[in-house]
C-alpha positions in Angstrom: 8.1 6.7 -9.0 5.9 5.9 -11.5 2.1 5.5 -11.2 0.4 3.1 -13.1 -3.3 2.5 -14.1 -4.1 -1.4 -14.6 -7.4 -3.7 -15.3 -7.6 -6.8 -13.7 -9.0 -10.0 -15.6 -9.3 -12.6 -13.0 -10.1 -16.7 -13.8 -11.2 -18.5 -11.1 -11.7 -22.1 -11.2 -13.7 -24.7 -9.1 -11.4 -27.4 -7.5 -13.5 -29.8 -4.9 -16.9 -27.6 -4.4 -14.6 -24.7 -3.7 -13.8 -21.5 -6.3 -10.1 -21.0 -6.3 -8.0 -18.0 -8.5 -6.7 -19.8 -11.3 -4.7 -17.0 -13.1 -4.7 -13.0 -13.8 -3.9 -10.8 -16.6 -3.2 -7.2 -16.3 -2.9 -4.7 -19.2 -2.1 -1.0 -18.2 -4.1 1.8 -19.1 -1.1 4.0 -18.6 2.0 4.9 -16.5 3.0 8.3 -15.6 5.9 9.0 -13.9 5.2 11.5 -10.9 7.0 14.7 -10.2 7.3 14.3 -6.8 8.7 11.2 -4.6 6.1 10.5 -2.4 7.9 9.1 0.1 10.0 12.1 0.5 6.4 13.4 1.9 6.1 14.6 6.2 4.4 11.2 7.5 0.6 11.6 7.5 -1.6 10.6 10.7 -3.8 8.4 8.8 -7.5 8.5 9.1 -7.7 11.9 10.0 -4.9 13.5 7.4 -5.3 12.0 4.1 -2.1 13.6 2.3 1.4 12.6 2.9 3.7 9.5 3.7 2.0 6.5 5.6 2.7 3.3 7.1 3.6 0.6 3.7 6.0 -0.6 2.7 7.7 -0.9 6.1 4.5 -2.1 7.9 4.7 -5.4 5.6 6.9 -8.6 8.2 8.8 -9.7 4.4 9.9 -5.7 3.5 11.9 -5.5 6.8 13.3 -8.9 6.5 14.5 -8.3 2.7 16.1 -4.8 4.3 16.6 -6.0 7.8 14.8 -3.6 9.7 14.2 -5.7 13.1 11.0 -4.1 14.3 8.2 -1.6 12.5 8.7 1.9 13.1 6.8 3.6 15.9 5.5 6.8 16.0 6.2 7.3 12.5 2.8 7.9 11.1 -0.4 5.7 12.4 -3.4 6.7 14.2 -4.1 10.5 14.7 -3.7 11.5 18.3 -6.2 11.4 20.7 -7.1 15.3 20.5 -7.3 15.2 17.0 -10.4 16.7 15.1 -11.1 13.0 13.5 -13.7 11.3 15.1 
């Protein structure tokens, strides 16, 4: 896994009264490749637990197609449990 700092320079245009994205350009800042997979992480119960795997890529319909998983996973991270400290 690498992680990656970019810019964004955005050109919008305005088509018919309405401003429309037109193009992007992205230089990188840097790369770094990571010592640690982080999706080799215990699932995280995201709000309340900020560290560790949550729910993308396989929350995203056109990820499971391309892989064929039929249906998200449940229970596999998501929404801390109702006794949980998070309020």
């Amino acid at each position: 896994m690498i992680e990656q700092a970019i810019q964004y320079f955005d050109r919008y245009e305005r088509t018919d009264g309405e401003w429309l994205f037109a193009e992007r350009g992205h230089p990188l800042w840097y790369g770094i490749e990571l010592p640690e997979r982080p999706f080799d992480q215990p699932n995280t119960k995201w709000p309340a637990e900020a560290t560790g795997r949550g729910s993308l890529p396989e929350d995203l319909p056109s990820w499971r197609a391309f892989y064929g998983i039929p249906d998200a996973p449940t229970g596999f991270y998501g929404q801390p449990d109702a006794d949980s400290t998070y309020k």
